[in-house]
C-alpha positions in Angstrom: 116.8 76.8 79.9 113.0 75.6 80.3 110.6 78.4 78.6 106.8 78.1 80.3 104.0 76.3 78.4 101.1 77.3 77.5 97.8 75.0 75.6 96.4 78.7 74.5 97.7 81.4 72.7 95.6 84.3 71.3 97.4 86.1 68.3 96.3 89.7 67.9 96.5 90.7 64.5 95.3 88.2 61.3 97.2 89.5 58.8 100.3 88.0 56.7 102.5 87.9 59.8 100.2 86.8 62.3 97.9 84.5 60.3 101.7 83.0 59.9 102.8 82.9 63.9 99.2 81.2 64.4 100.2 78.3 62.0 103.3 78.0 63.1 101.9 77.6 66.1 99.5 75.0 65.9 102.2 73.1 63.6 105.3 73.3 65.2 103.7 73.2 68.9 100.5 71.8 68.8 98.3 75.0 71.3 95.2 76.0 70.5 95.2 79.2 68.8 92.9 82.0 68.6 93.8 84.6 66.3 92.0 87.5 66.5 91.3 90.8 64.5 89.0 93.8 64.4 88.0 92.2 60.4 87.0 88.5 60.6 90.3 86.8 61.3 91.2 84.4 58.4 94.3 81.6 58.0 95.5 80.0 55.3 95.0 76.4 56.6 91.9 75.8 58.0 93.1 73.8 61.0 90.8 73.3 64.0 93.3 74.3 66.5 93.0 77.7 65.1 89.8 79.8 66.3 88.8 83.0 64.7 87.8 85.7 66.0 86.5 89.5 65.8 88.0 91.7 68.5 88.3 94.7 68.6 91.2 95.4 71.4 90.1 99.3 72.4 86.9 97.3 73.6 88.7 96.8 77.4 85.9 94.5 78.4 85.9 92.7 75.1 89.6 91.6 75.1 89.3 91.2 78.9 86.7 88.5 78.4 88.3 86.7 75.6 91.4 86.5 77.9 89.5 84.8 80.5 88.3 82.0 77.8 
């Protein structure tokens, strides 16, 4: 079975568990991450495949514009 690619990912959430999908990510696949969360979002590598951001996701027009990005 062939799953779909995709070169960007955004990871809601930055806390243990998806701080830990966004590195897992970037090191296991190699997309560009951004990993987003209504505190600023933090990692534990500082890799520059992995974009932080501050979202908040009730903010419709907010989340809709960092999906088109």
């Amino acid at each position: 079975m062939t799953m779909p690619r995709s070169d960007d990912v955004l990871v809601l959430g930055a806390g243990k568990v998806g701080s830990t999908i966004a590195d897992m990510l970037v090191q296991y696949h190699g997309v560009r991450v951004t990993l987003a969360d209504r505190v600023h979002a933090a990692s534990r590598r500082d890799d520059p495949l992995v974009q932080r951001l501050s979202l908040d996701v009730d903010d419709a027009a907010a989340l809709a514009a960092t999906l088109r990005s």
